[in-house]
C-alpha positions in Angstrom: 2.8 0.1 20.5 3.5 -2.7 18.3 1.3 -2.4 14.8 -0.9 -5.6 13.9 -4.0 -6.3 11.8 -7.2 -6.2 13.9 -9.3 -7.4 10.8 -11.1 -4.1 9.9 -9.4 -3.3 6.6 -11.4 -6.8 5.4 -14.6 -4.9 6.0 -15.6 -3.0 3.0 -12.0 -1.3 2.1 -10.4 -4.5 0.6 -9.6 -4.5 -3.3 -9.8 -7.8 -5.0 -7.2 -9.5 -7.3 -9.0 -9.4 -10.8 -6.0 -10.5 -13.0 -2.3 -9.7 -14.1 -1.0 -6.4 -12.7 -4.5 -5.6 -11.1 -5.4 -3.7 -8.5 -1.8 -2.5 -7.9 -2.0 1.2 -7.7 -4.6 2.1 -9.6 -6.4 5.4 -8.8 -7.1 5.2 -5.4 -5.8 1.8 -4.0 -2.7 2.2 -1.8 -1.2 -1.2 0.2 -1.0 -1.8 3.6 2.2 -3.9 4.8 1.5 -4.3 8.1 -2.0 -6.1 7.1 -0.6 -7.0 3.2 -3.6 -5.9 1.8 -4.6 -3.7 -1.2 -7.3 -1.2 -0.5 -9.5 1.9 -1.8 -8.4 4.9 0.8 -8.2 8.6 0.6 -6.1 8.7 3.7 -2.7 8.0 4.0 -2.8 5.6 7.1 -4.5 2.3 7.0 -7.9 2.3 9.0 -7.0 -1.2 10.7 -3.7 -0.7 11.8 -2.8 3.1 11.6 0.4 2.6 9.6 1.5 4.7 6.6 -0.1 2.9 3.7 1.9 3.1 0.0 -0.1 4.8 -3.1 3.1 3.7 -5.2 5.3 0.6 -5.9 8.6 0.3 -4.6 10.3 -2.0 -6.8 11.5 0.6 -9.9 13.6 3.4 -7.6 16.0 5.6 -9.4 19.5 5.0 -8.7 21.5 8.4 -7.7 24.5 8.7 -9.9 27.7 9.8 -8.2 29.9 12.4 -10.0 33.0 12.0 -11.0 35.5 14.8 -10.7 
């Protein structure tokens, strides 16, 4: 089952650009990939597609140090 966009997160779950750094995570918004759009949820999936949708950003990860012995 491949995972597209059938056009339902534009209706009424969509979250708007308003300026630098906004609506990126903000209480409530998560992003879809599949349908690259941010929107208000309080699910984890996306209600378009059904894919995992992220509440956080993915760009500052921790790096795991390795020990040295």
């Amino acid at each position: 089952m491949s995972a597209i966009c059938k056009g339902v997160c534009c209706r009424g779950y969509e979250v708007y650009n308003a300026g630098f750094g906004s609506p990126r995570y903000i209480e409530g918004v998560k992003h879809c990939r599949t349908c690259s759009r941010y929107m208000a949820l309080d699910t984890n999936r996306c209600p378009c597609c059904k894919q995992r949708v992220s509440a956080k950003s993915r760009r500052y990860k921790k790096k795991s140090v390795s020990q040295v012995c």
